[in-house]
N, C-alpha and C positions, 0 to 999 in steps of 0.2 A: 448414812446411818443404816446398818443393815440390823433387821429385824428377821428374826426365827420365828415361824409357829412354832405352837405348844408341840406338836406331832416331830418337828425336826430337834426342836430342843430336846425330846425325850430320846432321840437317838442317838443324837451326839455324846449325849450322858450315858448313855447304851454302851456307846463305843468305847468312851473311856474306861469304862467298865473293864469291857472286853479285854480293854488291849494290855493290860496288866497280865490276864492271861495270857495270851498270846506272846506275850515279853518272857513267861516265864516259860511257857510252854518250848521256845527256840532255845532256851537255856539251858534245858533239861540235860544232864549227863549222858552219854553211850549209859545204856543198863540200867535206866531209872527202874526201869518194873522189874529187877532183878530177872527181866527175859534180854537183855538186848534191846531194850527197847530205844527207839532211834528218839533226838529232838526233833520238833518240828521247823520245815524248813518255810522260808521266804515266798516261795511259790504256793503253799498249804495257806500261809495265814493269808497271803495278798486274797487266793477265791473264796476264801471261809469272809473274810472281811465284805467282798464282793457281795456274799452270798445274802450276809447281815443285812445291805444296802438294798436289794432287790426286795425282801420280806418286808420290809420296813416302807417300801413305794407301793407294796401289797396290802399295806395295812396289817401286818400282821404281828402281835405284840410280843416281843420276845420279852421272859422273864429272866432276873437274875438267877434264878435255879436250874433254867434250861442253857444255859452258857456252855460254850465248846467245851470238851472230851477229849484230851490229846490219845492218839492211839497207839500202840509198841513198834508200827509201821509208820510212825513220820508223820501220821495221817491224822485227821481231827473230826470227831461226828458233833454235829448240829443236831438238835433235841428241838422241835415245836408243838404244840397243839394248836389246834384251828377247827372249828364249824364242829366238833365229836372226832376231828380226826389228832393220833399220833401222827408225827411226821420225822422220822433219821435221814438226816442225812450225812452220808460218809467222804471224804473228800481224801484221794489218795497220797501219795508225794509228789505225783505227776500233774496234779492239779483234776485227776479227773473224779466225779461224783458219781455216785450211786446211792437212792433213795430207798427207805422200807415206808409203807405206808400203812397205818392200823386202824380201822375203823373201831370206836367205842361202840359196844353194843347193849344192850339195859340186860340182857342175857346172855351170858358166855356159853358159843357154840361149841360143847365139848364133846367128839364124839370117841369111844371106847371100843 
């Protein structure tokens, strides 16, 4: 009998979530964004999936409104918050990643 904690259950539920995107997002036409814009390939969704699995061993709670972003480049960005922080993360056709990180602050440092 195999048994899930609540914490695996809620991933897997996660994931199927997800993967509705991701099915659609490989889908996508040459020129969905009326730029050229590429579908996403096998290798994007495998480290984006990857990506989901490592947050998720991190405790970190992915909502359905932060769900992957296909991008005109093949590419897909991951959207989280954590502890006050934003967290993007971009994930190329190559498989490679690049993060933005924003710290919430109670006052926006705006200088003119």
């Amino acid at each position: 009998v195999l048994t899930l904690s609540k914490r695996m259950l809620r991933w897997y539920r996660k994931m199927e979530y997800f993967k509705k995107d991701f099915d659609e997002f490989k889908n996508l036409p040459v020129g969905w964004d009326q730029e050229g814009g590429l579908p996403m390939g096998e290798l994007t969704i495998r480290k984006a999936q990857d990506l989901y699995k490592i947050l998720e061993l991190l405790g970190v709670e992915i909502s359905n409104d932060l769900g992957p972003v296909p991008l005109s480049t093949g590419g897909v960005d991951i959207n989280f918050k954590r502890n006050g922080f934003s967290v993007l993360i971009s994930i190329d056709p190559e498989g490679l990643a690049a993060y933005c990180l924003h710290e919430k602050s109670e006052k926006p440092n705006h200088k003119q």
